[in-house]
TORTOR-673994 format. One record per residue: x, y, z of N, C-alpha, C, O in turn; residue in three letters. Coordinates in steps of 0.1 Angstrom, whole numbers, plus 2048, in hexadecimal, padded with zeros to 3 digits. Layout:
N
XYZXYZXYZXYZALA...
//
This chain:
152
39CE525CE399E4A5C33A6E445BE3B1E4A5BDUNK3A4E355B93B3E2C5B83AFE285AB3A5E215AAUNK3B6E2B5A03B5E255933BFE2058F3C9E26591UNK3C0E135873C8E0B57D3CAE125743BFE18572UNK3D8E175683D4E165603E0E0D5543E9E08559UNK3DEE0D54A3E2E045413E9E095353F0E0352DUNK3E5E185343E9E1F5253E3E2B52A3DBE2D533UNK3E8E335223EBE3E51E3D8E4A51E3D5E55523UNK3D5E435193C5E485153BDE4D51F3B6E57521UNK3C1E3F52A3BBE4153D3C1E4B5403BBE54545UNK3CBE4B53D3D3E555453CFE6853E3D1E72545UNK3CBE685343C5E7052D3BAE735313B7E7F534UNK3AFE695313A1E6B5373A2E7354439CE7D545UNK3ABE6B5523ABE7355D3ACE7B55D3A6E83565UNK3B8E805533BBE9054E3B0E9A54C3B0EA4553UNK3A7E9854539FE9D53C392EA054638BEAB546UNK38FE9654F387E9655A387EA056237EEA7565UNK396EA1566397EA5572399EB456C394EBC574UNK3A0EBA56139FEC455B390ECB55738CED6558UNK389EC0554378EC955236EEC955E363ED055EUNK373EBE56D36EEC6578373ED557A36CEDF57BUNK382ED657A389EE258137FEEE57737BEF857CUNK37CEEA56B378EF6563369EF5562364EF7557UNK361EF456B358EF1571353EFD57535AF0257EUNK34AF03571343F12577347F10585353F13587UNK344F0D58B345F0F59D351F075A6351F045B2UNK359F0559D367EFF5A236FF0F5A9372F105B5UNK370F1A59B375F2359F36FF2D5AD376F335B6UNK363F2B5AC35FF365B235DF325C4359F395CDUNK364F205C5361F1A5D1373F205D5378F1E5E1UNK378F245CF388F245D138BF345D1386F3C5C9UNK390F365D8396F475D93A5F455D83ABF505D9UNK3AEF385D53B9F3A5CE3BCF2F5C53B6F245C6UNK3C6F2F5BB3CAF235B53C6F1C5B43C0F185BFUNK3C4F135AA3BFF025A83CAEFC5AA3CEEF959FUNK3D5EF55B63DFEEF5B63DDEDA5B33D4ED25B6UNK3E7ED95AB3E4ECE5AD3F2EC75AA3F8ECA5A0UNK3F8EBF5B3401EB55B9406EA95B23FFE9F5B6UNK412EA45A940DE9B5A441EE925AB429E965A9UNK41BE885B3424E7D5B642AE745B1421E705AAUNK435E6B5AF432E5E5AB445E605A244AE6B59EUNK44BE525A1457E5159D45AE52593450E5158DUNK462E5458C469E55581466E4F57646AE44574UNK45AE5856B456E4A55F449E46562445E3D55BUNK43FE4C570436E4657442BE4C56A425E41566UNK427E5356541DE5B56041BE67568410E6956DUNK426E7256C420E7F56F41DE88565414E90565UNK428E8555842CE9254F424E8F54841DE98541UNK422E82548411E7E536405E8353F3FDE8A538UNK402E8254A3F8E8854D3F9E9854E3F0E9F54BUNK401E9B552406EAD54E3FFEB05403F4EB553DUNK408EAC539405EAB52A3F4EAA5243EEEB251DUNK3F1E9F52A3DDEA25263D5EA952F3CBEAE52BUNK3D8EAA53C3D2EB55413D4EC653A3CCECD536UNK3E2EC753B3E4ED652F3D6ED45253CAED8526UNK3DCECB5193D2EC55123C4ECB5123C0ED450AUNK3BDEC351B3B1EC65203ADED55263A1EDA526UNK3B8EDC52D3B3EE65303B3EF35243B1EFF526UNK3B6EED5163B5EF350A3C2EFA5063C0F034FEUNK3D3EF750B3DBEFA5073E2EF44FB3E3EE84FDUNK3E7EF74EE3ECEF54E73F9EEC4E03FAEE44D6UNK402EF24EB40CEF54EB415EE64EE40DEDD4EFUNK41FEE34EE425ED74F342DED7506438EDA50AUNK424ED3509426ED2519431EC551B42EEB951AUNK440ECB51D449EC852844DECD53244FED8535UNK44EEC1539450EC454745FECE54B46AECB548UNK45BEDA552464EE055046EEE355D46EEEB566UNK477ED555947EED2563489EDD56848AEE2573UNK490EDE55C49DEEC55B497EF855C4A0F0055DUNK489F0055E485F0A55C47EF0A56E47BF12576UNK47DF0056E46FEFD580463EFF57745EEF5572UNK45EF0D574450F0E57344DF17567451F23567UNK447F1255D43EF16551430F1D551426F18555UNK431F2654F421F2B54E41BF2D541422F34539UNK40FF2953B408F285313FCF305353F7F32540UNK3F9F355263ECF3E5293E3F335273E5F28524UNK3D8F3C52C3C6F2D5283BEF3C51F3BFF48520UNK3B8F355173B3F4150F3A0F3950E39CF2E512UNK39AF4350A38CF3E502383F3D512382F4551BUNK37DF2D50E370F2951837CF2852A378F29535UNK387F25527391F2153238CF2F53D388F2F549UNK38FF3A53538DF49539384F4A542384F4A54EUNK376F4B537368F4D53F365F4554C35AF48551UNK36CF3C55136CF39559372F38564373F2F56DUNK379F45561385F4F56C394F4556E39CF4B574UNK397F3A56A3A1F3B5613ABF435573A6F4454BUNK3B7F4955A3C2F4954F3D0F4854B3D6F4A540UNK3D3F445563E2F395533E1F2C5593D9F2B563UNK3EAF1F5523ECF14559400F16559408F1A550UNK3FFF1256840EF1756B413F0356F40FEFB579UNK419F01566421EF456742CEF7570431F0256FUNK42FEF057743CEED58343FEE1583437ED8584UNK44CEDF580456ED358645DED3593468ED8592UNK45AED059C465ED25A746FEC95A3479ECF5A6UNK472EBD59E479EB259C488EB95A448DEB25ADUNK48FEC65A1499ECC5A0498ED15B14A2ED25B9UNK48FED25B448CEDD5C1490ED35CD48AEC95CFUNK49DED95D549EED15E2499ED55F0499ECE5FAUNK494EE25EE48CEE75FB484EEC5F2485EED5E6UNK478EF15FE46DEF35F6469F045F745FF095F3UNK475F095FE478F135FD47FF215F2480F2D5F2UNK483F105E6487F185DB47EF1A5CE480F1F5C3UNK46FF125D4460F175CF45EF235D145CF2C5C8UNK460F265E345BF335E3461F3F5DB45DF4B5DCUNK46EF3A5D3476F485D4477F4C5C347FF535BDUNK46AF405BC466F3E5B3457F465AF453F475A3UNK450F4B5BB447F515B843AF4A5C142EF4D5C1UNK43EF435C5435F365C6427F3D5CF41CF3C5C9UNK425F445DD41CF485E5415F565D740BF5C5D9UNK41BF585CC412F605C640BF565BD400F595B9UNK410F4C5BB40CF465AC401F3D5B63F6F405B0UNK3FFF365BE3F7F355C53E7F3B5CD3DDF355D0UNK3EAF495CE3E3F515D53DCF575CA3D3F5F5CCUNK3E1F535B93D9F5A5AE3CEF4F5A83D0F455A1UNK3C0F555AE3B5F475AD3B5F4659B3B4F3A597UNK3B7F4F5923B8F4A5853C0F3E5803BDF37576UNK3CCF3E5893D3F335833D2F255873D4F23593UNK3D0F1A57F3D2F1157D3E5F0A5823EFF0E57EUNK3E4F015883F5EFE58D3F3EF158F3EBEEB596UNK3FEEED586401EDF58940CEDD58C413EE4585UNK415ED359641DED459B426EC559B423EBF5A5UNK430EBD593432EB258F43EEB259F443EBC5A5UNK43EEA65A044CEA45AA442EAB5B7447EB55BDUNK434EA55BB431EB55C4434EAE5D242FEB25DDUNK43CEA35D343DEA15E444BEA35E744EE9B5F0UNK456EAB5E145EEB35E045FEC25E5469EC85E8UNK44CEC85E7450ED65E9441ED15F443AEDA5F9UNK43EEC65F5430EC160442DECB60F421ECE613UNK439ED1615438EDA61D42CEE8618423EEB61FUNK430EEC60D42CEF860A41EEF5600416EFE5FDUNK41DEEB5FC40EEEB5F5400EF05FA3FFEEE606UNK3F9EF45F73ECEFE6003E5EEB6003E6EE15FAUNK3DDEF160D3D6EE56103CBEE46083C5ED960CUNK3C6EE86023BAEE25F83C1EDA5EB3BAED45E3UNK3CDED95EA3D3ED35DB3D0EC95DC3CEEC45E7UNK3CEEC25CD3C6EB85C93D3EB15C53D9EB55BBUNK3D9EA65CE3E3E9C5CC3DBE8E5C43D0E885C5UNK3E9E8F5BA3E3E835B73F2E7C5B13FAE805A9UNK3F3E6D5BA3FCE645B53FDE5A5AC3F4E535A8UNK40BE5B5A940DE5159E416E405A1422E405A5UNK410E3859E41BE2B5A641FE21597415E1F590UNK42AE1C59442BE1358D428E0659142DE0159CUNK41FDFF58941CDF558C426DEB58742EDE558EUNK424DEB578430DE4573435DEA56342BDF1562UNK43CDEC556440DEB54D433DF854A437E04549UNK422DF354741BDF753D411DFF549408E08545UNK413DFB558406E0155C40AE0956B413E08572UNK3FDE1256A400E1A57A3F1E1757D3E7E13579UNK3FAE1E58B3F0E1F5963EEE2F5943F8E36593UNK3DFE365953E0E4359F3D4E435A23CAE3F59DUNK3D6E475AE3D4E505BD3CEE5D5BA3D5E645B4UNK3C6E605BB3BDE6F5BC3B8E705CD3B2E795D1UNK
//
């Protein structure tokens, strides 16, 4: 799926979408690990605003930055996120990461292999090698000044 978008709101909506399929009674239970998902695209493109309303959407509170100096953030999911075997969303920046080796030495084959968690992963064709093949890539392209392209 190839969408325009123009502002901020689109980019919110896909968020929001794609956060209340994942939380979908039968998303979890089709998956025996992680919900990974991949986000591409240059500098300024819309990865981090989409980070930002996806958190959002999956009922976190909190102020979601990208955690570039740290690699990877983990947040709890509390409430309806739960019951639906969901409870952490683990934010990753590889932006920093030059092999994708220094994912693994980050936790990465556990944080993966734990189907509760939620992972999003900014900069993710940085660490391509090691992403599980079910991850839900999705790119970001500048069009021009006000608009993107993404790629699901």
């Amino acid at each position: 799926m190839k969408v325009i978008i123009a502002d901020l709101k689109k980019t919110e909506k896909i968020a929001q979408d794609l956060a209340k399929k994942i939380l979908s009674a039968g998303w979890r239970e089709k998956n025996k690990k992680a919900v990974v998902i991949g986000l591409e695209g240059e500098l300024g493109a819309g990865k981090t605003a989409f980070a930002q309303f996806f958190a959002k959407a999956l009922g976190i509170k909190e102020k979601i930055q990208s955690p570039t100096f740290v690699i990877t953030k983990i947040y709890k999911l509390y409430g309806s996120r739960r019951s639906v075997g969901f409870d952490k969303f683990v934010h990753i920046d590889a932006y920093r990461i030059k092999n994708p080796k220094e994912l693994l030495a980050l936790g990465w084959k556990e944080i993966i292999s734990t189907p509760q968690n939620v992972v999003l992963i900014e900069w993710a064709d940085r660490v391509k090698k090691i992403l599980p093949q079910k991850c839900v890539q999705i790119k970001f392209k500048v069009v021009d000044d006000k608009t993107r392209k993404i790629t699901i």
